[in-house]
C-alpha positions in Angstrom: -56.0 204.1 178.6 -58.9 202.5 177.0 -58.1 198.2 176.9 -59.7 196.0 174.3 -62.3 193.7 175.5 -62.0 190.1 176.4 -64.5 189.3 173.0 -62.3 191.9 171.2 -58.9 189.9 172.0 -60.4 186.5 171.4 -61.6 187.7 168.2 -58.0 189.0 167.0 -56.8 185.7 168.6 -58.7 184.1 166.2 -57.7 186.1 163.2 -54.2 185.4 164.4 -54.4 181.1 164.2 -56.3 181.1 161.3 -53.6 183.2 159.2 -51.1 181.3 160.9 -53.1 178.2 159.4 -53.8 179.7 156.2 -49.8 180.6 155.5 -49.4 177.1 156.6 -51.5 175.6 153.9 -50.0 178.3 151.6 -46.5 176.4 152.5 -47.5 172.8 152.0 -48.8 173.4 148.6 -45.8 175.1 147.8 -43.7 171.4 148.9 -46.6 169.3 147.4 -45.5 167.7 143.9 -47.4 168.8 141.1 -48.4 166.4 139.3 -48.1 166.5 135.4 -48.9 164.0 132.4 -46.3 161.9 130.9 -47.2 160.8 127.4 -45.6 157.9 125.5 -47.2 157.4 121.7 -46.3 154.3 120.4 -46.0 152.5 117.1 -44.7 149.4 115.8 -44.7 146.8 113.1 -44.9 149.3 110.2 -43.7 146.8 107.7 -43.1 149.4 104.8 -46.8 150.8 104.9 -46.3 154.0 103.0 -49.3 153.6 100.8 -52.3 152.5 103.1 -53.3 149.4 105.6 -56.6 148.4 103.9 -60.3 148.5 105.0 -61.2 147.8 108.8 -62.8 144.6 108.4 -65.7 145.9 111.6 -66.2 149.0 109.5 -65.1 149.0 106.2 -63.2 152.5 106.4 -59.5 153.0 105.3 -57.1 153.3 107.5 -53.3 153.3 108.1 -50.4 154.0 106.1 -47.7 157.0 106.5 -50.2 159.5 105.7 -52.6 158.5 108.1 -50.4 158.0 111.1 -49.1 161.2 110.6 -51.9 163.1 110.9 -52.7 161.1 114.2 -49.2 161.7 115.4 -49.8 165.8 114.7 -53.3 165.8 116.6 -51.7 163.9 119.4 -48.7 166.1 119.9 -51.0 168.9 119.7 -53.4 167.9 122.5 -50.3 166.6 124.2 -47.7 169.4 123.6 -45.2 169.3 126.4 -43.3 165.4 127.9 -44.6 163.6 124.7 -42.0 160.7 123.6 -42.4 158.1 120.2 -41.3 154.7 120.9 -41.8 152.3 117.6 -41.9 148.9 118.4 -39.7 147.0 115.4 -40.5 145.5 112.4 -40.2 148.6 110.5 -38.8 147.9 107.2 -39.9 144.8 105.4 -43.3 144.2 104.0 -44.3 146.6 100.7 -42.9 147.5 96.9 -42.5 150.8 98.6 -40.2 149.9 100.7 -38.8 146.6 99.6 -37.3 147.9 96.4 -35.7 150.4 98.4 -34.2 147.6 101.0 -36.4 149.9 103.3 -35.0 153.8 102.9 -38.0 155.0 102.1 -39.8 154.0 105.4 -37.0 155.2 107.5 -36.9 158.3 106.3 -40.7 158.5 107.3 -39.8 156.9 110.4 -37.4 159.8 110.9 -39.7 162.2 109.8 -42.3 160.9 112.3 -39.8 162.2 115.4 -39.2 158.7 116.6 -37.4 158.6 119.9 -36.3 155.2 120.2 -37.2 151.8 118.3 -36.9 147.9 119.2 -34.9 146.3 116.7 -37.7 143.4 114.9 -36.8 140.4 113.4 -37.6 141.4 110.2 -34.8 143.9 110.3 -32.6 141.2 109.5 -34.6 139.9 106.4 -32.0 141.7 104.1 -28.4 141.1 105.8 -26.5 142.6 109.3 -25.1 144.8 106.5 -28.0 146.0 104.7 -29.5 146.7 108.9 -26.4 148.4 109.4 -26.7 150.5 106.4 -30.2 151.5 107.4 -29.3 151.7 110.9 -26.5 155.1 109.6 -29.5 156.3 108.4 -31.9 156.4 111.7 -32.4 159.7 113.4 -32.9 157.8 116.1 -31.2 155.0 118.4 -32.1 151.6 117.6 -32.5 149.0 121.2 -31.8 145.6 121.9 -30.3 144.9 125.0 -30.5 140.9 124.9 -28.5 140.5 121.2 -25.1 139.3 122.0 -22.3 138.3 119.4 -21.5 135.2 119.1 -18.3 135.0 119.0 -17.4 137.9 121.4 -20.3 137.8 124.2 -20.6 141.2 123.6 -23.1 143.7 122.3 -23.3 144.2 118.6 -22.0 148.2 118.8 -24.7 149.1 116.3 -27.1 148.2 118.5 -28.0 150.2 121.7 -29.4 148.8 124.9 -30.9 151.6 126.0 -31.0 155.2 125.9 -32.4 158.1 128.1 -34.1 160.9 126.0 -35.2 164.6 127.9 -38.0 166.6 127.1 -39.3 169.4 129.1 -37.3 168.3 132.6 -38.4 164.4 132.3 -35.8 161.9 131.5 -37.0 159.2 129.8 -34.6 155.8 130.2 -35.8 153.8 127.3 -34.7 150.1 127.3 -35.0 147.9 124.1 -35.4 144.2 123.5 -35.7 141.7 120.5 -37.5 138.9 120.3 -35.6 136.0 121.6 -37.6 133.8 118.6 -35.5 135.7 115.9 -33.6 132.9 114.7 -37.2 131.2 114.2 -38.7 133.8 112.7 -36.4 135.4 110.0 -33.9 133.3 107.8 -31.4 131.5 110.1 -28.4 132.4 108.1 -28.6 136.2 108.6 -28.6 135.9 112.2 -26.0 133.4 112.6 -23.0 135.3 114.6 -26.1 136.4 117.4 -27.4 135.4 120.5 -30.6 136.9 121.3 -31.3 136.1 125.2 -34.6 136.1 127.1 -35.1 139.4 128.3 -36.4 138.7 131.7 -33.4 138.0 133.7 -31.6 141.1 131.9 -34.7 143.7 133.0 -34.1 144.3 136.7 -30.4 145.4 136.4 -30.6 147.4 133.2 -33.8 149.6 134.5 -31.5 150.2 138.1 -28.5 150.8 135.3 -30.5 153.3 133.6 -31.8 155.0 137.1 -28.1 155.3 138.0 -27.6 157.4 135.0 -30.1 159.3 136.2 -33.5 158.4 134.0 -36.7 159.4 136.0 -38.8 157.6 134.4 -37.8 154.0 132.8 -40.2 152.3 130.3 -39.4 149.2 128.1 -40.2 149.2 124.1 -40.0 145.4 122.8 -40.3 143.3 119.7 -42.3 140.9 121.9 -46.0 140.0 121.8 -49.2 139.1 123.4 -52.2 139.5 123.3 -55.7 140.8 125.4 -58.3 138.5 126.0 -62.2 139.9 125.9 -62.1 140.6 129.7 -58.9 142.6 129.0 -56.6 140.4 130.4 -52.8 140.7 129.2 -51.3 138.1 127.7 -48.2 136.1 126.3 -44.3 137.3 126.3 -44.8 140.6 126.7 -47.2 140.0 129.9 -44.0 138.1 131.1 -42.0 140.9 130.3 -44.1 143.3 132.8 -44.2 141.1 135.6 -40.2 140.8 135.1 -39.5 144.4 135.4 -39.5 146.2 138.7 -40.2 149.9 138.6 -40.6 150.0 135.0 -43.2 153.0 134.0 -44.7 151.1 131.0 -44.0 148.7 128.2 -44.4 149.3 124.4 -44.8 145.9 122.6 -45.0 144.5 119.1 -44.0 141.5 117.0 -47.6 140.4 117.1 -49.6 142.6 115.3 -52.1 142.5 118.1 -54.0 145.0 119.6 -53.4 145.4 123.3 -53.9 147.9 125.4 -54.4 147.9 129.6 -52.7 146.9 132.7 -50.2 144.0 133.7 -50.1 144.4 137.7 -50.6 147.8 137.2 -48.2 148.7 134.7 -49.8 149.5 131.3 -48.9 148.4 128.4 -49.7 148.4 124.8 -49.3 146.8 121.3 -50.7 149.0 118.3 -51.6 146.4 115.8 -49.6 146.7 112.8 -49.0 148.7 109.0 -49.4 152.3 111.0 -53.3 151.8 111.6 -53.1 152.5 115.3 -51.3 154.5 117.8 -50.6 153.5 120.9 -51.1 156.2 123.9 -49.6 155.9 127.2 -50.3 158.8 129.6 -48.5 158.7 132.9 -49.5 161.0 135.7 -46.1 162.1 137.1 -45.4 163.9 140.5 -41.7 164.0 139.6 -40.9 161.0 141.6 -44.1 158.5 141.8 -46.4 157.5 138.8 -50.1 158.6 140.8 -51.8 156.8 137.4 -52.2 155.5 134.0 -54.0 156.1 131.4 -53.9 153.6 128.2 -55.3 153.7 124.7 -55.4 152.6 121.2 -55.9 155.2 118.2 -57.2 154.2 114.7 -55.8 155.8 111.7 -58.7 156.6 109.4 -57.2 158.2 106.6 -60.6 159.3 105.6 -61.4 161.3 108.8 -57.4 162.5 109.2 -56.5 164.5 105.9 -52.8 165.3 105.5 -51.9 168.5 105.9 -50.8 171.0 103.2 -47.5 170.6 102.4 -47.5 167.9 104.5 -43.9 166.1 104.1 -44.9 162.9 104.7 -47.0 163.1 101.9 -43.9 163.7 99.9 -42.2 161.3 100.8 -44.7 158.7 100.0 -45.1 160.3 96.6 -41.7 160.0 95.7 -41.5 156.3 96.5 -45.0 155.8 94.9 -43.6 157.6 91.9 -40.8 155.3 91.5 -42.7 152.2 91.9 -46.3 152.8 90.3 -45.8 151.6 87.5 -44.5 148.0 88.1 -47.1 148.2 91.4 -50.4 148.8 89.0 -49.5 146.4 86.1 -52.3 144.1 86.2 -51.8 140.3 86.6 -55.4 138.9 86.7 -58.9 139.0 88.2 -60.0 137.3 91.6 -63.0 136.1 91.8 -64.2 136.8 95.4 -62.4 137.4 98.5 -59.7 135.6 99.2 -58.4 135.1 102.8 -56.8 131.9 104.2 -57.1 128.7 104.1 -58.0 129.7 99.7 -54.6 132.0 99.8 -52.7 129.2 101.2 -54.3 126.8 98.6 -53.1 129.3 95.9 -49.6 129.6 96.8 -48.3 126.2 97.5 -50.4 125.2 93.9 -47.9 127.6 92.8 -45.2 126.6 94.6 -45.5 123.0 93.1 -46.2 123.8 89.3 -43.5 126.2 88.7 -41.2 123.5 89.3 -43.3 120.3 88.6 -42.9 119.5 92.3 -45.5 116.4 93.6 -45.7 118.2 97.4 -45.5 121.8 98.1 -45.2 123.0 102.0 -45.2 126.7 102.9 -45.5 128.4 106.5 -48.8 130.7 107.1 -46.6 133.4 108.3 -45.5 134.5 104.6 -49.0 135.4 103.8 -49.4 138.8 104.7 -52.6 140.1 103.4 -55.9 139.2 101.8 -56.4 139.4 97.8 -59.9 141.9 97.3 -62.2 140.7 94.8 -61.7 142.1 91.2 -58.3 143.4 89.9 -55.0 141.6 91.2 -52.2 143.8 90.2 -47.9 143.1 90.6 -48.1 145.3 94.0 -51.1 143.0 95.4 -49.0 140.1 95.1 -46.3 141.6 96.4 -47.9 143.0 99.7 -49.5 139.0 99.9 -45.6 137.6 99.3 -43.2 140.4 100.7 -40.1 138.5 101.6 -37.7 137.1 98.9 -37.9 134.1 99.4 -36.5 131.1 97.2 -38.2 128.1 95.7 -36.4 125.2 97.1 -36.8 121.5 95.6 -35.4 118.5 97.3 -36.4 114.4 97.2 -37.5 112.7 100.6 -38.9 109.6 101.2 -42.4 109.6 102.6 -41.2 108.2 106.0 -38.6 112.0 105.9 -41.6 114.3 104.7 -43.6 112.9 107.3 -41.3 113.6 110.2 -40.6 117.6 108.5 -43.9 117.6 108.7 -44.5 116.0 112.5 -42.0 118.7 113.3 -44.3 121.6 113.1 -47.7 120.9 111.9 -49.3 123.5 113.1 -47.5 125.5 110.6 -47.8 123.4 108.0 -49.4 124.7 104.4 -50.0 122.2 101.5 -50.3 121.2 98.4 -50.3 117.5 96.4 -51.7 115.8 99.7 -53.9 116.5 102.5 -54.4 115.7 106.3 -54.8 116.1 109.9 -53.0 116.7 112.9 -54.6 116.0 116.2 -52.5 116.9 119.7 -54.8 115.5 121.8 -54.8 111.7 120.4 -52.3 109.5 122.6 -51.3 107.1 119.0 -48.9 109.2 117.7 -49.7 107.4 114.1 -53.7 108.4 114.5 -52.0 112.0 115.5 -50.5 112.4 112.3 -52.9 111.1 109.1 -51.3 112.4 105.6 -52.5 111.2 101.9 -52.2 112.2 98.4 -55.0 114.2 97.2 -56.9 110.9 96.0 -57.0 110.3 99.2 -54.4 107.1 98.9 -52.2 107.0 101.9 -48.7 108.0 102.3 -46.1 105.8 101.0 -43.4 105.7 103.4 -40.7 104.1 101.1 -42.2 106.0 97.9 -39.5 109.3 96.5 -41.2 112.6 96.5 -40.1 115.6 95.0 -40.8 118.3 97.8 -40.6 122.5 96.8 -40.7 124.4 100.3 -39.2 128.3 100.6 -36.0 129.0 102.0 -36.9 130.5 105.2 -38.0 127.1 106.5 -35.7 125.4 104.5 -33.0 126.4 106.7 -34.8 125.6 110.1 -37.4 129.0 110.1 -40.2 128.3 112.3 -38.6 125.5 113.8 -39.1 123.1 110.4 -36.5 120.2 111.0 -36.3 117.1 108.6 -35.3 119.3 105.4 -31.0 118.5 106.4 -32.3 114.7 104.8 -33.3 116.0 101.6 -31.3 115.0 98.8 -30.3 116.9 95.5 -31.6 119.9 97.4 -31.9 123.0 95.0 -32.1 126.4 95.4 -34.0 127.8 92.7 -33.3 131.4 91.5 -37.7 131.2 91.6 -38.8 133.7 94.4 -42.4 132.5 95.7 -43.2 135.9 94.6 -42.3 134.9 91.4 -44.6 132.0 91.0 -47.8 133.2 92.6 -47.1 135.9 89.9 -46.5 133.2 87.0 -49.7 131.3 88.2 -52.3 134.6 88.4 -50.7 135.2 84.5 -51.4 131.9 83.3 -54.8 131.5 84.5 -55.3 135.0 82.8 -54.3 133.6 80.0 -56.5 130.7 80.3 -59.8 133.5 80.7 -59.8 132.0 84.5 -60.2 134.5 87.2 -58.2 133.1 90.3 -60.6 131.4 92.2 -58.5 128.2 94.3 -60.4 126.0 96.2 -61.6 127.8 99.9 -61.2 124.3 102.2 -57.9 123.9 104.1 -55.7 120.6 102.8 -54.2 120.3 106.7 -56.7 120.4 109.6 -55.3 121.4 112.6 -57.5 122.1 116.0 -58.0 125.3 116.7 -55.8 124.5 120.3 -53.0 123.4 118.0 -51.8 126.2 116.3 -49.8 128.7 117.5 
């Protein structure tokens, strides 16, 4: 019988180990995870926007709004089809006619129709009442998170509010974990948040995120009412840098509250903060192997609505119509002209000169946080005014010696807005009398014995901000004047007078730069 040669059986030898190493291969692919993108879109601080968010100051283009978002949120889901989760970040309610008149149904029913997942509650939920939130709240399609708002009373959670919730989609549970902003009391009127606690989220983090792993989330990301913001060398930030750093083996963080526009890494977990009024979205892409996150992609989408046209039929777009509709013709009744561009400090000049002629006050204080847009040159219609002055607040009118309006406003100058007197403040002088300087508007000095009739708002009347001195007011009023109401009655009357709005454009209190926050 004929026997293979020695080169022969080497050869098959060598076919032999090299199938061997070839099914081997074959098999370890087989156990090697795939690897597969994770995408979290994220909004927040939509503030009522329905209608649109302006011009891009860089570029002059439109952008933002309902429409415009929703378009984004369609292109996104398209190029992202599969694993794609919508976390808002609060502040959804409060800010337009749109919205406002509807103590904010129209903008969760396009929240809804967006496909939110989850949302942060914002401090600004609270602007109209717990009950008005918890009204709203029946209506959400989706859960609403805070996990560090305790009442009062009980300790416990509120149980309209969630602390977090895990949400599937295509074979990936998501653990979503909510927080407010532990400045809510501040930063929304003190009286509607009475019965709550709202805790620093840090300590809480760690054992929620294991919670949520227990009940078996693969992924856990946070989405916060908490800011920061990005420096130019695209370092983090503020609060919500904090917030990162505090949470071991969280995926990502979704922020908000700030209106900033963040978008990187915090010790390598990204995170993002999509400005405000729907004019970005925030994209978080995770590469996933099933257990480990191999990378991380982050990025910040701009809404142009005149590069994003709705679709036909689009629903959105009917929804918007239908609160337009309804509010068009008190939004487009004209009130005046301005006569340029008017951005702060001239905006802050115009409403406290408001403030103090509608009720013949001699010193008007306001805080820079009611103003929430600029007034375009020309036309100034009711809906203008209403998207500069969106919260309903009340003129209130009080008498304090000089010696008391000085210490109300030692207690937070850098959010201090006047009119009837002028000053400085100056942190980094060691006399604490130099730090302070405050005189009429003749330039006289304050009279510390002298009676002045002070008009402030309501929100910092009752503490908002952190304002303290207003408890030694006396014959304290609360007008049934909304702010609103006299910016409104001051535009008219200049009308009247064939003046186009045009207040002076130099700030009345001088604060550093360093000293605000």
């Amino acid at each position: 019988m004929h026997r293979p040669s020695a080169i022969v059986r080497h050869c098959v030898a060598l076919s032999c180990l090299a199938l061997a190493l070839a099914a081997r291969v074959v098999a370890d692919d087989a156990r090697a995870p795939v690897v597969r993108d994770v995408t979290i879109l994220a909004t927040t601080d939509f503030h009522g926007a329905l209608v649109s968010g302006g011009e891009e100051r860089s570029t002059n283009r439109p952008w933002g709004g309902a429409v415009a978002l929703a378009a984004l949120l369609r292109q996104e889901r398209a190029a992202h089809p599969q694993r794609t989760f919508l976390l808002d970040g609060g502040d959804e309610m409060q800010g337009t006619l749109e919205s406002n008149l509807f103590f904010g149904r129209s903008a969760i029913a396009v929240l809804n129709a967006f496909r939110v997942d989850a949302a942060a509650c914002g401090n600004h939920e609270f602007d109209w009442g717990i009950d008005t939130l918890r009204a709203r709240h029946r209506e959400m399609r989706y859960p609403l998170l805070a996990a560090n708002v305790f009442e009062k009373r009980t300790g416990k959670r509120p149980e309209w509010l969630r602390p977090y919730t895990i949400v599937e989609r295509d074979g990936v549970r998501l653990g979503i974990i909510g927080f407010a902003t532990p400045e809510t009391p501040r930063v929304t009127m003190p009286l509607n948040v009475e019965s709550l606690r709202f805790d620093p989220p840090e300590p809480l983090v760690g054992k929620l995120v294991a919670e949520v792993r227990e009940r078996g989330a693969d992924l856990v990301v946070l989405v916060a009412h908490i800011g920061g913001q990005q420096n130019r060398d695209g370092k983090i930030e503020g609060p919500v840098a904090a917030l990162a750093r505090a949470a071991p083996g969280v995926a990502a963080v979704v922020g908000g509250h700030s209106h900033s526009f963040v978008n990187g890494m915090v010790d390598g977990v990204p995170v993002v903060i999509a400005g405000s009024s729907a004019r970005l979205l925030g994209r978080i892409v995770l590469q996933w192997d099933g257990r480990t996150v191999r990378g991380a992609q982050t990025a910040l989408l701009r809404a142009y609505s005149d590069s994003l046209p709705p679709t036909a039929g689009d629903p959105i777009a009917a929804l918007v119509d239908a609160a337009r509709v309804r509010t068009r013709p008190l939004a487009e009744r004209p009130l005046g002209q301005a006569a340029r561009l008017l951005r702060r400090p001239a905006l802050a000049n115009l409403v406290t000169d408001a403030m103090r002629s509608a009720v013949h006050a001699d010193v008007a204080i306001t805080n820079p946080g009611g103003l929430r847009r600029d007034l375009q040159p020309g036309p100034i219609t009711v809906g203008d005014v209403f998207e500069l002055m969106p919260f309903d607040n009340a003129l209130v009118t009080m008498r304090l010696r000089g010696s008391e309006l000085r210490q109300v406003i030692a207690s937070r100058p850098e959010k201090v807005l006047l009119s009837g007197m002028k000053g400085r403040w100056d942190p980094t002088l060691a006399d604490s009398t130099a730090r302070l300087v405050l005189q009429h508007a003749d330039g006289s000095p304050l009279r510390p014995d002298s009676t002045y009739v002070l008009v402030t708002n309501s929100f910092i009347a009752q503490g908002g901000d952190g304002f303290t001195g207003f408890e030694a007011g006396r014959e304290t009023t609360v007008t049934p004047i909304l702010v609103r109401d006299a910016i409104t009655q001051a535009v008219e009357g200049a009308t009247r007078a064939g003046r186009p709005i045009d207040p002076e454009p130099d700030p009345r209190f001088v604060v550093p730069a360093s000293g605000r926050d």
